[in-house]
C-alpha positions in Angstrom: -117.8 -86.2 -40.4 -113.8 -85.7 -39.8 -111.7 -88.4 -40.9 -110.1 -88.9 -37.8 -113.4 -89.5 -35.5 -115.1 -92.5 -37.6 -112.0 -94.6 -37.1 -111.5 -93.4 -33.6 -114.9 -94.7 -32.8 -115.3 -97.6 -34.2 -112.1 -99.2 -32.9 -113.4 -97.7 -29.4 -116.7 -100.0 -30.5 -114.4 -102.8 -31.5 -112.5 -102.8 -28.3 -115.7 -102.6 -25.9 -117.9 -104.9 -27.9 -117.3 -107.9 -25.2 -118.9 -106.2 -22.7 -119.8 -103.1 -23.4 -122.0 -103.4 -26.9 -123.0 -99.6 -27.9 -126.2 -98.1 -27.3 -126.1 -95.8 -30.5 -126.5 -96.4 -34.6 -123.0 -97.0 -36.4 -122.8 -95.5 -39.8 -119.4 -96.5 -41.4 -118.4 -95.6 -44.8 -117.2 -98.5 -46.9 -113.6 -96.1 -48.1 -112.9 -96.0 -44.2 -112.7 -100.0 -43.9 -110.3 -99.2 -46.5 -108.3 -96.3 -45.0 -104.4 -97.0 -43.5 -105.5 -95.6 -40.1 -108.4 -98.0 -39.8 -106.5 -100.7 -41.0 -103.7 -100.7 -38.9 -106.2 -100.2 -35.9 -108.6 -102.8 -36.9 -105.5 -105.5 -37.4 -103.5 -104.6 -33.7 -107.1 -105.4 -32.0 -106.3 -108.4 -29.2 -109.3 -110.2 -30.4 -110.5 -111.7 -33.8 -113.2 -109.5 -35.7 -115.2 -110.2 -38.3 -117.5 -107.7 -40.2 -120.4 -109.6 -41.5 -123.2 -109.5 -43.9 -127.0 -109.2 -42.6 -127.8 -112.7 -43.9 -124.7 -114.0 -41.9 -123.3 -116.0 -44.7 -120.1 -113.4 -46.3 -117.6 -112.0 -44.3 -117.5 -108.4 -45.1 -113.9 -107.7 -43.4 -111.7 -110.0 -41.1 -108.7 -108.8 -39.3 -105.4 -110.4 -39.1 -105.9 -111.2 -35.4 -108.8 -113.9 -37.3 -106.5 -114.7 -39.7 -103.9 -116.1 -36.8 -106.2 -117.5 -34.7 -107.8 -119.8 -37.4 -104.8 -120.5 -39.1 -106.1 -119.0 -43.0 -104.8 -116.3 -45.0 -107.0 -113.5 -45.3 -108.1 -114.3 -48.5 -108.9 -118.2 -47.6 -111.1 -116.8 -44.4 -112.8 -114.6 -46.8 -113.8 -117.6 -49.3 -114.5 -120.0 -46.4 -117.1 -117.4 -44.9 -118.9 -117.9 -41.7 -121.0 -121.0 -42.5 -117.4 -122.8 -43.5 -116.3 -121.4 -39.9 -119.4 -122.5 -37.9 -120.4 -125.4 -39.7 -122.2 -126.7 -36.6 -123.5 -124.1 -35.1 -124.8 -122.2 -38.1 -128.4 -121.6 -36.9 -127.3 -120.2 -33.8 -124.9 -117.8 -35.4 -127.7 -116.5 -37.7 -129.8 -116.3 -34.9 -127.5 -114.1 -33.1 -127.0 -112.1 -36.4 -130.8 -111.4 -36.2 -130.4 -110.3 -33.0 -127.7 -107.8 -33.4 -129.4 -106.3 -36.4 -132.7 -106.2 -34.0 -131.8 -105.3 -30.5 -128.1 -103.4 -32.2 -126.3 -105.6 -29.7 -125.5 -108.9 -28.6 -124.0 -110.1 -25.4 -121.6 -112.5 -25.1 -122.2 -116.1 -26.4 -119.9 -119.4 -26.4 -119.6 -120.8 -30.2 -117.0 -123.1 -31.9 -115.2 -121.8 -34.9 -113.6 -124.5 -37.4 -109.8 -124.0 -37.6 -108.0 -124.4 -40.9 -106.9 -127.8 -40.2 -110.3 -129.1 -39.0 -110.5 -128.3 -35.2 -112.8 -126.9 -33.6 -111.9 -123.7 -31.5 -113.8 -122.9 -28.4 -115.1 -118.8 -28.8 -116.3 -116.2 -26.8 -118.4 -113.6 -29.7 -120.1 -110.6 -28.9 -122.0 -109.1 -32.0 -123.0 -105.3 -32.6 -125.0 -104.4 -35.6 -123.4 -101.4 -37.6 -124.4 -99.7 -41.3 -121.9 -99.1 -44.1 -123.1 -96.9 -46.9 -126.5 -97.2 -45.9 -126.6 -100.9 -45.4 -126.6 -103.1 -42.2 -124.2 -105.9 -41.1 -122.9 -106.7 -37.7 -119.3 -106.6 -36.5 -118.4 -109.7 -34.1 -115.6 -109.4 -31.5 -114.1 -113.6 -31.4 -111.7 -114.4 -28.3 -110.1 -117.5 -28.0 -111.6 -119.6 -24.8 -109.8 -122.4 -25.4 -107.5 -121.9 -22.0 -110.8 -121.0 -19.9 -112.5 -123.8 -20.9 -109.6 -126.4 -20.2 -109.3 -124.5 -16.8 -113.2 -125.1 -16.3 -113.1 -128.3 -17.5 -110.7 -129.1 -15.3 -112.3 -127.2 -12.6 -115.6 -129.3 -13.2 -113.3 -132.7 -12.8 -112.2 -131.6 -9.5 -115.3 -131.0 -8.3 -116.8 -133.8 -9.5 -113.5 -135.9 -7.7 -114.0 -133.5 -4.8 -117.9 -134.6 -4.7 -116.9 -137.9 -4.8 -114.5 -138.2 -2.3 -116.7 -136.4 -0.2 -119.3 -138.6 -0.6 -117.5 -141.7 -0.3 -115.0 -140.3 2.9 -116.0 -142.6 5.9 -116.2 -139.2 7.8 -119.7 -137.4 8.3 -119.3 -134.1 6.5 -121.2 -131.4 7.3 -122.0 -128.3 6.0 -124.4 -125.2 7.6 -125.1 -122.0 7.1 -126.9 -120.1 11.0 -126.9 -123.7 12.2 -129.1 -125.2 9.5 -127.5 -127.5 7.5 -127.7 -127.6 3.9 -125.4 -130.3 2.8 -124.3 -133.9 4.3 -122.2 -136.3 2.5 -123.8 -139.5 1.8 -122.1 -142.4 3.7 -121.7 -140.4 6.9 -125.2 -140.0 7.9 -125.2 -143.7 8.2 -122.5 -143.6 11.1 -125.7 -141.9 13.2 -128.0 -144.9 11.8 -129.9 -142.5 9.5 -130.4 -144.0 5.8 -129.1 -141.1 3.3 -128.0 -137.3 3.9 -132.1 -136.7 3.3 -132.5 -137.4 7.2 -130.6 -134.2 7.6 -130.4 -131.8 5.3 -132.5 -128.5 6.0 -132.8 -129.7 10.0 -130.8 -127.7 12.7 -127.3 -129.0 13.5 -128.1 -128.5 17.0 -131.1 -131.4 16.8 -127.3 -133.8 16.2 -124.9 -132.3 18.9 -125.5 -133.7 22.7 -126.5 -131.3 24.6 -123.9 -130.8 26.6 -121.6 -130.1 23.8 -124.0 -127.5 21.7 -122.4 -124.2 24.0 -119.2 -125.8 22.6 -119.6 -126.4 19.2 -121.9 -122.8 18.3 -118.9 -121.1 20.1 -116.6 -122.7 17.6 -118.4 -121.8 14.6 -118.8 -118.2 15.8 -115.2 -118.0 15.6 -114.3 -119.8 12.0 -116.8 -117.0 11.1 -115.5 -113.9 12.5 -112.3 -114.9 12.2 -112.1 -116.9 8.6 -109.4 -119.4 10.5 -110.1 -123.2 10.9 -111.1 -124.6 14.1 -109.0 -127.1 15.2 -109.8 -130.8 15.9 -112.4 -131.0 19.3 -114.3 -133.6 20.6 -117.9 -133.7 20.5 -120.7 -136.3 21.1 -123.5 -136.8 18.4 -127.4 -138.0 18.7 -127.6 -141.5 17.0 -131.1 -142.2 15.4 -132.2 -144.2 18.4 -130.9 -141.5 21.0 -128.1 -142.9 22.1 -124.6 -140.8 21.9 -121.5 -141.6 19.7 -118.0 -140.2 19.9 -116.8 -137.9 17.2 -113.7 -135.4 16.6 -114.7 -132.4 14.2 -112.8 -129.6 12.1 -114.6 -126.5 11.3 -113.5 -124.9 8.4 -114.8 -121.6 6.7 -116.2 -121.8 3.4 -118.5 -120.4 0.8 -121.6 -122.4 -0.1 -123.9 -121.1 -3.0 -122.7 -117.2 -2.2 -123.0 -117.6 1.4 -121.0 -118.0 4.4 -120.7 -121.3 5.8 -119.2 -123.9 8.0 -118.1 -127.0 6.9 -117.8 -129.4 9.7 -115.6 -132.8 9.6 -116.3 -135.0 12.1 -114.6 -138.6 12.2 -116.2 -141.6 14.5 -113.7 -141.9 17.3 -115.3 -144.7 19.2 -112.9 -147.2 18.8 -110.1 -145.0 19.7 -112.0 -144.0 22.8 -113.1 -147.4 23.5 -108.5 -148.5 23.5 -107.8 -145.1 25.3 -110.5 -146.7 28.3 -109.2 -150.3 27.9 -105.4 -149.0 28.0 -106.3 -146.8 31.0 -108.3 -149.6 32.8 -105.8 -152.3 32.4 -103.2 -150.1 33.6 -105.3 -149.3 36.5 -105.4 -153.1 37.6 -101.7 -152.9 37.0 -101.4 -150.5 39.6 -104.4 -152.0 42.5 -103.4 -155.9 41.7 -99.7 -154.7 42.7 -100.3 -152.2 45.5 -100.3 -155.1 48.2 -98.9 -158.6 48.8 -102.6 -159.5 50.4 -104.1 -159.3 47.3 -107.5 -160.2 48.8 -108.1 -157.0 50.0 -107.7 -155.8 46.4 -109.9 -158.3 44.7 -113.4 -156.2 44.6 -111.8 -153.2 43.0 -110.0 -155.7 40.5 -113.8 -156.8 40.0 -115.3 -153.5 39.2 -112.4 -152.4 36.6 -113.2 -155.5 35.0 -116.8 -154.4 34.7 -116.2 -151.7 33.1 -114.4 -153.5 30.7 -116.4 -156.7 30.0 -119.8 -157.1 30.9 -120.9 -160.0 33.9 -123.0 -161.6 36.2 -120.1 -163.6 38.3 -116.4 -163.3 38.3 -114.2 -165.9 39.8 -110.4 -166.1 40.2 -109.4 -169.9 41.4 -105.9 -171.1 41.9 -104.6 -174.4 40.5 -103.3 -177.5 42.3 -100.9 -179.1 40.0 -100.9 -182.1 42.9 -104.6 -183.2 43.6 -105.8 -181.7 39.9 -108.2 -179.3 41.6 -109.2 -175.6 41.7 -110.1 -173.8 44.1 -111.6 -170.4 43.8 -109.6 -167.3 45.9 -112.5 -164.8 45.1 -115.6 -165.0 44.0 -118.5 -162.4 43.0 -122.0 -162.3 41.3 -124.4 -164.7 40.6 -124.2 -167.8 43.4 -123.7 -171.2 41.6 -124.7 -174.4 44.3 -121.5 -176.1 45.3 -119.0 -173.4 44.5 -117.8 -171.4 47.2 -114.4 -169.6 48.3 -111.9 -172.1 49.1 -113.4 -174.7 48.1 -112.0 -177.5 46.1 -113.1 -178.7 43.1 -111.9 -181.6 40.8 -110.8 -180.2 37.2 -112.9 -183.0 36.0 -116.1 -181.3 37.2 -115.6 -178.5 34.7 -114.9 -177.2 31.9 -111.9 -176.0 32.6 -109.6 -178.4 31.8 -108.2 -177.6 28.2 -107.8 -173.6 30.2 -105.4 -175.5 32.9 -103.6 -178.2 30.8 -103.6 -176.9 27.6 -103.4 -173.5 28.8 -106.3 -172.3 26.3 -108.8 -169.3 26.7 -111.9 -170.6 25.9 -115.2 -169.0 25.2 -118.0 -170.7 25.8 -121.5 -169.9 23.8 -124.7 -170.5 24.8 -125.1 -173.1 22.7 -121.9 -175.3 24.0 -123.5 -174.4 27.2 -126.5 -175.9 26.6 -125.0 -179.3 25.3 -122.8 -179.2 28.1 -125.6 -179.2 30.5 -127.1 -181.8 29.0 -124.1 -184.5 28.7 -123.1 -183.4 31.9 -126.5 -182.4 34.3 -124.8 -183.1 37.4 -122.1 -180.6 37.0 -123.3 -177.8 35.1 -124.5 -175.8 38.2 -123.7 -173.1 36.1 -126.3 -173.7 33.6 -128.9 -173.8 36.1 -128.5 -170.8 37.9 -128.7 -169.0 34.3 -125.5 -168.4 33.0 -125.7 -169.5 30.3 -121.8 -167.4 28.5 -118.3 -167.4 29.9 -114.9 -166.6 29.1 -112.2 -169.0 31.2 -108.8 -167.4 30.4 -105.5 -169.4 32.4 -103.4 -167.2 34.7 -100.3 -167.9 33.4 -96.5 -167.1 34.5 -93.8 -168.1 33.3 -94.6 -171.5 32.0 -97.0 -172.5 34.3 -100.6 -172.0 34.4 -101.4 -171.8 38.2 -105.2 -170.4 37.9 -108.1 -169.6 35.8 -109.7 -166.2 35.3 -113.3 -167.1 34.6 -116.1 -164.2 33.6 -119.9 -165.3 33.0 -123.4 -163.5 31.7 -126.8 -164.5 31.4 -127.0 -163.1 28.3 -126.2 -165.3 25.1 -125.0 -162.5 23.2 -123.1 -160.9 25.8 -119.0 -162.4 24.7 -117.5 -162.6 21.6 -113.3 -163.0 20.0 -113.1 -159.1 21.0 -114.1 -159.8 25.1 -112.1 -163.1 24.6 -108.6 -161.0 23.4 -109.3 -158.6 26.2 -110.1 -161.1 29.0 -106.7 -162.3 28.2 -105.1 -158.5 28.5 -106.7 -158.9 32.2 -105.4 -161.9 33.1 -102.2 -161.0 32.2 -102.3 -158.7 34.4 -103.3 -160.2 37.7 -101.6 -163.0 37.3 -98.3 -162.6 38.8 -100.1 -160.6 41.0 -101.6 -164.2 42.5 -98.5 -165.5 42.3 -96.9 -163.3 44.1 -99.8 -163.1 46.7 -99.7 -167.3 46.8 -96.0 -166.7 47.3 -96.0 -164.2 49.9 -98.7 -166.8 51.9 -96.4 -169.4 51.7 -93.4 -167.3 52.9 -95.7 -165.7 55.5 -96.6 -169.8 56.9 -92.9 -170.4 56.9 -91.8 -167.0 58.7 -94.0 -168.2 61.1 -92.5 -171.4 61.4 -89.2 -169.7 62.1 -90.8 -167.3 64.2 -92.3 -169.6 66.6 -88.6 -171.1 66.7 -86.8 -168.2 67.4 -89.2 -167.8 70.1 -88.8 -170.9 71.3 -85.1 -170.5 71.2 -85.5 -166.8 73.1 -87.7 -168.6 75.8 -85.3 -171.4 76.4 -82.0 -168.7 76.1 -83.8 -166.3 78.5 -86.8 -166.4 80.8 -86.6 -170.1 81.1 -83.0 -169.8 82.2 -83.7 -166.9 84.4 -87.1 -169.2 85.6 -84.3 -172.5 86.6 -82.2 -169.9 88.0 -85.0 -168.7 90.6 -85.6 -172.5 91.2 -82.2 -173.0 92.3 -82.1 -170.1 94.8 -85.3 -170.7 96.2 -84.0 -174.5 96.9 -80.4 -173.0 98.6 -82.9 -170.5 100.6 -84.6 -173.1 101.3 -81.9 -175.3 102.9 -80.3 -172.0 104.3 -83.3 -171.1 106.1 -83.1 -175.0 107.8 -79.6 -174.3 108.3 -80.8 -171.2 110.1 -77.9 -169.1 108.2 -80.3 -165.9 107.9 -77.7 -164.0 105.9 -77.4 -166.4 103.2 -81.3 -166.8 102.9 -81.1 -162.9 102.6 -78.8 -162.9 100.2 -80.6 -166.0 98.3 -84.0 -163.9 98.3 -82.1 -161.0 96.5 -80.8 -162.7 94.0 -84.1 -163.9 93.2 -85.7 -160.5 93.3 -83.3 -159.8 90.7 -83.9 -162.7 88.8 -87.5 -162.1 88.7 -87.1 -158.6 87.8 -84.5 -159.9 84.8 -87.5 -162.8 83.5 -89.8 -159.7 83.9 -88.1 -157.6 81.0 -87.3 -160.2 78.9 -90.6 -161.2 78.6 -92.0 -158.0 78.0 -88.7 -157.5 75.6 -90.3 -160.7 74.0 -93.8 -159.5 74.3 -92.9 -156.2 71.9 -91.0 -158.7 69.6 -94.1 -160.6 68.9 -96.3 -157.0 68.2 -94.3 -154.2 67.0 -95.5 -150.9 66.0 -95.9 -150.8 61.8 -92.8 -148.6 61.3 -94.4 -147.1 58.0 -97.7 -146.1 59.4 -96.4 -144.5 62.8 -92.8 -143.2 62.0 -89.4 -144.0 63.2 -89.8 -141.3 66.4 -93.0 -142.6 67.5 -92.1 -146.4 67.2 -88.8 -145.4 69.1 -91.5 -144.0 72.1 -93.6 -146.9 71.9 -90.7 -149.1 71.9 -89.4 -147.1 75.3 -93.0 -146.9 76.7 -93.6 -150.7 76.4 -90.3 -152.3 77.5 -88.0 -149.9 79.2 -90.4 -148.1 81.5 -92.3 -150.6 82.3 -89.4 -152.7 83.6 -88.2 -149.7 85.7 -85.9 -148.3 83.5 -85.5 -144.7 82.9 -85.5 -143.3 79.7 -85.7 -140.4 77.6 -85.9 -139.4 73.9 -83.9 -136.0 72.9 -84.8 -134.6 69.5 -83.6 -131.5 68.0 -86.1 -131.3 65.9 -89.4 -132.9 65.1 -88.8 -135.9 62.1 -90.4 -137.6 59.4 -87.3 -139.4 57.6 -87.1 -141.0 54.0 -88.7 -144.7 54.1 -85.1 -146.0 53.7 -83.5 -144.5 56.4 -85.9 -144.9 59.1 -86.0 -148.8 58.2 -82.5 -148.9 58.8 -82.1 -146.7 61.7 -85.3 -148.7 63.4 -83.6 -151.9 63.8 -80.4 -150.5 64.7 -82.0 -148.5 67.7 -84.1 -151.6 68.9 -80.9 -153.8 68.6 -78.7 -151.4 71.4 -81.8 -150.9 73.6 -82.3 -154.9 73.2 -78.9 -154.9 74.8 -79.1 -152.7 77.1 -81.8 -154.3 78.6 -80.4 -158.0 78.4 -76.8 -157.6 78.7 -75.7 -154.5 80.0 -78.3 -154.6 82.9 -78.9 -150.5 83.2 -81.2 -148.2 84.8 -80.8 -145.5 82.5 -81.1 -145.4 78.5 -80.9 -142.2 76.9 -82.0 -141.8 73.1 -80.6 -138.4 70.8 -81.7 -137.7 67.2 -79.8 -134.8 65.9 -79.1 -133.5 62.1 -75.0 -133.5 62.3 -72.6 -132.3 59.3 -75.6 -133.1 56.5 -77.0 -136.4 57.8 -79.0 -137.7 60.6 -77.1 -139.2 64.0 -78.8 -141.8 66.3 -77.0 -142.5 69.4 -78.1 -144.7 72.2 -76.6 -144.5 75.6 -77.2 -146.7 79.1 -75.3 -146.9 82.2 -75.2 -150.6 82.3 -71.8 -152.6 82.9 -69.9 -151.8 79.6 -67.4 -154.2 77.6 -64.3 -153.9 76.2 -64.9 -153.2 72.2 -61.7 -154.0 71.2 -62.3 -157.6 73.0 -65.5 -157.8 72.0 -64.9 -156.9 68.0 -62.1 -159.7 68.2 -64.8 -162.2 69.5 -66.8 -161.2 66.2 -69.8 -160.2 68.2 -72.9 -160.8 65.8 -75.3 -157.9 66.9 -72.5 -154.9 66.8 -71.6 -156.3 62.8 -75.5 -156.5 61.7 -76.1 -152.9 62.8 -72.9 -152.0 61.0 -73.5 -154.1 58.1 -77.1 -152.3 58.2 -76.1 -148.9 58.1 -73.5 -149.8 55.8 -76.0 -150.5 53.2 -77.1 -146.9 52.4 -74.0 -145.4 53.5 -74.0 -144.9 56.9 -71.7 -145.9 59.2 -71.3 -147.4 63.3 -69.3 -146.0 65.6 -69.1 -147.5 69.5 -67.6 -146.6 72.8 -68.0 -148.5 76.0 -65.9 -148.4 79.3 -66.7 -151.1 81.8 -68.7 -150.3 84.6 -69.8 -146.9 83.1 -71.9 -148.2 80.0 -72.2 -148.2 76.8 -72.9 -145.4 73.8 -73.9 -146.4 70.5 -74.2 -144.1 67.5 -75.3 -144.5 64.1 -74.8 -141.9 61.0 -76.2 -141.9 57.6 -75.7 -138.7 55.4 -78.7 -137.1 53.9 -76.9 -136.7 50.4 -75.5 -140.3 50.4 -76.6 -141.8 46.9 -78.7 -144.8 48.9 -80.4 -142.3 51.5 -83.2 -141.7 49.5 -83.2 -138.0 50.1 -81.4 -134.3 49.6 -82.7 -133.6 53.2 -85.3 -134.6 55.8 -88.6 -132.8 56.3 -87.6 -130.3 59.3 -90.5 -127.8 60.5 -89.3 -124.9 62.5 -90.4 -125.5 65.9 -88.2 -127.8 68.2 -88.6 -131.6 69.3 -88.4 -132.3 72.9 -87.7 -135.3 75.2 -89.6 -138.2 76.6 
């Protein structure tokens, strides 16, 4: 045997003993321990080695690398001897001396060594069993665990944090390998009513996911698989225990669970956000119907089924509030049919509950047990009661500081309300009620436009046709007395003057006629109100007319509201004052706006004189126009008739518009 080789070979052995322990019989000479080669080989080792006897109690050898990592000269190691090193663990380490002398090696095994201040060292050993002269002791390879075994410990903390969290996380958490799932936290199950994570484990994920959502969801997971990425948050319903559905949002994530590939799934109960995201989108919804109209009646029964869909009910009743006569009386009413109470009906506050709503302007909820004892204080009035309702929520239908209705909402179910329908109730009414205001205003206005309507015509009658009427009384009297007289020219000239006092009463009562039923403006557009207007007064009192367009027109709201009046106003004139036969109408785009000019061939006026005089029809339509930036322009020669022409610019900032809707094809006259 060289010299060379033995040392070679066992530091080789040395070296690989962690993992690699040698298949083949070591015969070391005790003069090699003892050689400079072999020393300074054995003491640059990384790891700790002690040479040991076959009883496992007498170090043999120890390098320095031992030495340093138990803190003990070489000499003190040596004395202390492995029992003093393993003090608690000194049946295992004979055992595994036994076993490297019988099976010549000995994987890797976790000890404790004893330092030289009285720690204990976490260790790694591996153990080969070697002969030296003839005589067999194992060589042990020691590395220093301490760092793994913080790291694991730590590790294991983490986990058992992570475990916990995960288990305590209000979310359901979910994890499944092909679908099946094979963990479930244990408070989440109990968001689908199921008792522990038991009800779930080992079943398919799909037996969880509403049906239409399953497509969804397996797509998902396909992906976080083949692509290792996280899938992010998606919507998806769940199966409840009792069948019933439940909003969730989920996160896949990839993951590996015991060696295989998995999904873990996070899915958070999203109810109550979807139950504010409906409410929000409901209430704004009212927002929008309650204020589309002025006749708020004709919006009531949508207003009723948004509320459904919010609060549960059996009748829904809106009633306004007379401060006066301390009544209500209900404006709309739905459901259920309670004796006595009808639309428009008045009722004394005193004959409900309803009074702390009106006066002390309180939202009230009212359970089936106040119900009850209502019914029985109060038998005669609690209607109600007797036609089964036997819940309600009364919410005031307040604005400003006044409470000027009552929102009331009832069920036949005892359980149906609670503080959640009460707070949401009020949300509604909230809504609607300047929405009756406003519709209780607009009536009022309405009765007294009316009033001053019927005036106006009254005024108009007396003014007009009832002049024109006298007038023809007073010719048919001189006819008369000509015709006695037997002066035939003057009865002539008497019956013509009637016929055109008849004819003038004749137009101004069809003027007045049109006055009283206009064409709606926004429904049939400024050009075909303009032909109604011509077909109902003008031609039908013999006067000829026509409507030019240059092209066909649909005009911004704005500008056909204030070119309307204006046109009505000169054709009103014309017909009245100017006395013509012949009224010709143009609409034509001019230098970037529209121009509306109305001309007759009635009797004309001076418009200097007449602007001097402060004539009130010529500074309305002016004043009109002047409004959204157009502008009135007027020419008139006496005897030759009259032409008015109005302007507004497309581009002006109060048109409403950058330009008017022209299609290609050409308008034509009337």
């Amino acid at each position: 045997m060289s010299e060379t080789w033995p040392a070679g070979r066992v530091s080789v052995d040395l070296e690989r003993s962690l993992t690699q322990p040698p298949k083949v019989d070591h015969i070391v000479s005790s003069a090699l321990l003892e050689t400079d080669l072999f020393r300074a080989i054995f003491n640059r080792l990384g790891d700790a080695v002690f040479v040991v006897d076959p009883v496992g109690e007498v170090f043999i050898d120890v390098n320095e690398r031992a030495c340093e990592l138990l803190g003990y000269s070489r000499s003190a190691l040596m004395e202390t001897g492995p029992v003093g090193v393993h003090p608690h663990e000194v049946l295992m380490w004979r055992q595994i001396v036994g076993a490297a002398l019988r099976d010549r090696s000995v994987r890797t095994t976790e000890l404790s060594c004893r330092t030289a201040n009285g720690d204990l060292l976490p260790v790694e050993v591996a153990a080969t069993a070697i002969e030296i002269e003839g005589k067999a002791c194992v060589i042990f390879a020691v590395r220093d665990i301490t760092v793994r075994k913080k790291m694991q410990r730590a590790l294991q903390e983490t986990e058992e944090r992570y475990r916990s969290l995960v288990d305590e996380s209000p979310d359901l958490i979910l994890v499944h390998v092909d679908e099946i799932i094979v963990f479930a936290n244990s408070t989440g199950p109990k968001l689908l009513g199921f008792e522990s994570s038991a009800n779930m484990v080992g079943r398919p994920l799909m037996d969880f996911i509403a049906p239409e959502f399953r497509g969804l969801h397996r797509e998902r997971s396909n992906r976080v698989l083949r692509h290792g990425e996280t899938a992010p948050a998606a919507e998806v319903e769940l199966l409840k225990a009792d069948g019933s559905t439940v909003n969730f949002e989920g996160i896949a994530t990839p993951i590996k669970f015991r060696g295989e590939s998995a999904v873990q799934v996070v899915l958070r109960d999203i109810s109550e956000r979807k139950r504010m995201e409906h409410e929000r989108s409901v209430l704004a919804e009212i927002g929008v119907v309650v204020g589309s109209t002025l006749a708020i009646g004709k919006v009531y029964e949508r207003f009723a089924n948004l509320v459904g869909s919010l609060i549960p009910f059996d009748r829904i009743s809106i009633s306004e509030f007379d401060l006066a006569n301390d009544t209500i009386r209900p404006v709309y009413l739905s459901g259920l049919q309670v004796e006595g109470w009808s639309e428009d009906v008045s009722h004394p506050i005193s004959a409900s509950r309803l009074g702390p709503v009106i006066h002390r302007r309180q939202a009230l909820l009212f359970d089936a047990e106040s119900t009850a004892r209502h019914a029985m204080e109060n038998p005669d009035s609690a209607v109600g009661a007797a036609a089964g309702l036997t819940t309600g929520l009364a919410v005031p239908l307040n604005v400003r500081d006044q409470t000027i209705g009552v929102l009331n909402l009832s069920s036949c179910d005892p359980d149906a309300y609670g503080n959640e329908h009460l707070e949401l109730a009020i949300r509604v009414a909230n809504q609607i009620a300047p929405a009756v205001e406003n519709a209780r205003l607009y009536k009022q206005a309405g009765v007294m436009a009316a009033h001053e309507e019927r005036n106006r015509l009254a005024r108009d009658l007396h003014d007009s046709v009832t002049q024109t009427l006298y007038s023809l009384t007073l010719h048919s009297e001189a006819s008369i007395r000509h015709a006695n007289a037997g002066d035939l020219e003057q009865v002539k000239a008497r019956l013509g003057q009637m016929g055109e006092s008849a004819l003038q009463a004749l137009k101004e009562m069809r003027l007045l006629v049109y006055q009283l039923r206009p064409p709606a403006l926004e429904d049939a557009g400024l050009i075909s109100a303009l032909q109604h207007r011509l077909d109902a007064v003008e031609k039908r009192s013999g006067v000829r007319t026509r409507l030019i367009l240059d092209r066909e027109y649909r005009l911004p709201a704005n500008i056909e509201n204030a070119l309307f009046p204006v046109a009505i106003e000169a054709l009103n004139n014309a017909i009245k004052h100017a006395n013509a036969s012949i009224v010709e109408m143009r609409i034509n785009t001019v230098d970037g706006g529209i121009e509306l000019t109305v001309g007759d061939n009635g009797r004309g006026f001076a418009v200097a004189e007449r602007s001097a005089q402060g004539g009130v029809g010529l500074a309305s339509m002016s004043e009109r126009l002047s409004d959204i930036g157009g502008r009135l322009s007027v020419k008139s020669v006496v005897g030759k008739g009259t032409t008015i022409t109005a302007f507004i610019g497309l581009d002006s900032p109060d048109s409403g518009s950058s330009g008017a809707d022209h299609p290609d094809h050409q308008g034509a006259s009337a």
